[in-house]
C-alpha positions in Angstrom: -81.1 90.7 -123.2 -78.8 89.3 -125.8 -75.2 90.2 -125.7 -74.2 91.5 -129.1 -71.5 89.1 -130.8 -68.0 90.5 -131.1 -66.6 89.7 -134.7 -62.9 87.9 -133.6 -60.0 89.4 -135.6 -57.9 86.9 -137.3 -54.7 86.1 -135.7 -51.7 86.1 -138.2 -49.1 83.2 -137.9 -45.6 83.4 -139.0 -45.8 79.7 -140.5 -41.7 79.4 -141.4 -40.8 80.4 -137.3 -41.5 76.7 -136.2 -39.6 75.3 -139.6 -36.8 77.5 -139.4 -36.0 78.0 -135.7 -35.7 76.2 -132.7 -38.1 78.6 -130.2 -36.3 79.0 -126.6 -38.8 81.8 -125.2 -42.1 83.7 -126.0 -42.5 86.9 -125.1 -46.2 89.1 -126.1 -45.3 92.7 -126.5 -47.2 96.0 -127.9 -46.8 97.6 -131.6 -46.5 101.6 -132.5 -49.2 101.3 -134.5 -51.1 103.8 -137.1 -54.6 103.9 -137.3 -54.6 102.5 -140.8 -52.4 99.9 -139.7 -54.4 98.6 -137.2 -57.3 98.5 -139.7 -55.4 96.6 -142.4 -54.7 93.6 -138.9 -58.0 93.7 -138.0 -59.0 92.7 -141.6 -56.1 90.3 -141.7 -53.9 91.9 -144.4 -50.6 91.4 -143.3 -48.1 89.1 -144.0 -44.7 88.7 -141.2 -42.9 85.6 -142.6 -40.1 87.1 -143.8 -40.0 89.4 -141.0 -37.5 89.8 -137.7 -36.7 92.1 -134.9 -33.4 94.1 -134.5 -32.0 96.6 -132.1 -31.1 100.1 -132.4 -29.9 102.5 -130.0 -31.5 100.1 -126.6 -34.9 99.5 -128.5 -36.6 96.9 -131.2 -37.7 97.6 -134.3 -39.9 95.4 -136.5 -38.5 95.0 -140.0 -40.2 93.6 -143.3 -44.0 93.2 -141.7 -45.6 93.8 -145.0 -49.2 95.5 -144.2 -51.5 96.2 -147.1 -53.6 98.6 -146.3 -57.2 99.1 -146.7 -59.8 101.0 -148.4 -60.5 102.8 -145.4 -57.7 104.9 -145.2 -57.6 108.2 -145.1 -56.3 110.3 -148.5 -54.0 112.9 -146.2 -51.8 110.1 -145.2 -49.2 108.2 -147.6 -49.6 104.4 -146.4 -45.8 103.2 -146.3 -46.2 98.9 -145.9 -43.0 97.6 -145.1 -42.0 100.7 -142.9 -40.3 99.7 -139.8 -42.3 99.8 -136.3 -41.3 100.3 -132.7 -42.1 97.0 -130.5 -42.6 98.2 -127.2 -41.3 96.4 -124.0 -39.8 97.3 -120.3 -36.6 98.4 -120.5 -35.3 95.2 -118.5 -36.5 92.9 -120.6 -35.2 94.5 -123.6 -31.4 94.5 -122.0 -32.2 90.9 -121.2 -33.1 90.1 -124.8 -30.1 92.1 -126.3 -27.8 90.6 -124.2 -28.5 86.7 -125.3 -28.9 87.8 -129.0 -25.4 89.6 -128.9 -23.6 87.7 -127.0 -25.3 83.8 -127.5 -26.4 83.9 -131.3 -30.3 84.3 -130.8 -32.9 86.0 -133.1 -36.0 88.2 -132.0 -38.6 86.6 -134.6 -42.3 87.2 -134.6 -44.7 84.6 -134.3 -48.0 86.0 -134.6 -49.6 89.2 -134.2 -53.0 88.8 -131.9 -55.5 91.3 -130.5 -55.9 91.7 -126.6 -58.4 94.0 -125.2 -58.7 95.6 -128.3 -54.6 96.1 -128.7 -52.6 94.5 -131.2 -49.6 92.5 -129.7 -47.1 90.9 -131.6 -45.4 87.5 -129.5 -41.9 87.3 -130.1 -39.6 84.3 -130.1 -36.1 84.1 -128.9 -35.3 81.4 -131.2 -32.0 79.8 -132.3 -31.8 78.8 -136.6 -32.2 75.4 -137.2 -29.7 73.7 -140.0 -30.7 71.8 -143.0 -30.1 68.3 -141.6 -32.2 69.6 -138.3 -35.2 70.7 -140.7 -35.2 67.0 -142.0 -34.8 65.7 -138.7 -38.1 67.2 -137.8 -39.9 66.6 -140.9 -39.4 63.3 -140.9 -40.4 63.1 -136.9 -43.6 64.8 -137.7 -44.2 62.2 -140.6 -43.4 59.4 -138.3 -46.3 60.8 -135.8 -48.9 60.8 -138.9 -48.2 57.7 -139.8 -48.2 56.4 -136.4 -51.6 58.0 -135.6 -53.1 56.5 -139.1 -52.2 53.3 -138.3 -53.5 53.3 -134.8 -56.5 54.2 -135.8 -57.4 52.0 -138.8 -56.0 49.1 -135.4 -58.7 50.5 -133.7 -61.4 50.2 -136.5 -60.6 46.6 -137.0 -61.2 45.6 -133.6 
C-alpha cells in the first residue's frame, strides 16, 4: 500500500537577516496563531523582512509580520495582517534573551517561519547589526568565493 504524499509547506526566509546582522544564536520557538493565519503560512503568503521581536511586560511579541490572508477565511472574523503575535518560549530562556538584548545591544529577529509536526515555528536570531563598511566587507568576500569557484572550475575543464 502506497503512502499518500504529504504536500510540504513553504518555508519563508527573512532574506535581509543574513545582510543586515551578524547572527550569534538560533533559537526555534512557537507562534499564537489564528486559524486563518496559519492558512495564509501554509499557502506561503507572508512576508517577515521588515519584521523584529520586542519585549513587553517579561514576554515577545512579533511586530510587522505582514500575513495576507486567504480566500478561505471565514466572513465573522476581521483579518488584521500586521497585527502583533505572542512568540511563545520558557520563561528562562526568555529572561536569558532579555537580558543580552538590554544590557549587550542584541536584536530578536526572525529568520524563517517553518512547519514542525504540523505547528508553525518561527527561528529567532539573537543577532548584532552589521555597519555599512561590514555589509561591503561581506559582499565582496562572497564575490571573491564566486569568482574563486568559477575559475577552479573552468582549471578543472582544461585539464
Amino acid at each position: 500500500m502506497a503512502k499518500a504524499k504529504e504536500t510540504q509547506a513553504p518555508r519563508i526566509v527573512n532574506r535581509k537577516a543574513h545582510f543586515n546582522y551578524a547572527i550569534e544564536e538560533k533559537f526555534e520557538c512557537g507562534l499564537v496563531l489564528k486559524g486563518w493565519e496559519v492558512k495564509s503560512v501554509r499557502a506561503g503568503r507572508v512576508q517577515i523582512g521588515d519584521s523584529h521581536v520586542y519585549e513587553y511586560d517579561g514576554e515577545l511579541w512579533l511586530c510587522n509580520a505582514h500575513m495576507n490572508p486567504t480566500d478561505e477565511i471565514s466572513t465573522h472574523e476581521k483579518a488584521n495582517p500586521t497585527r502583533t503575535r505572542k512568540v511563545l518560549m520558557h520563561r528562562h530562556e526568555i529572561m536569558r534573551l532579555i537580558g543580552r538584548v538590554e544590557r549587550q545591544g542584541y536584536a530578536l529577529i526572525p529568520l524563517d517561519l517553518h512547519f514542525t509536526r504540523g505547528r508553525v515555528k518561527v527561528t529567532l536570531a539573537l543577532a548584532k547589526g552589521k555597519r555599512e563598511f561590514e555589509k561591503r566587507a561581506d559582499e565582496s568576500k562572497r564575490e571573491w568565493e564566486r569568482d574563486r569557484q568559477r575559475l577552479m572550475k573552468t582549471r578543472a575543464r582544461s585539464r
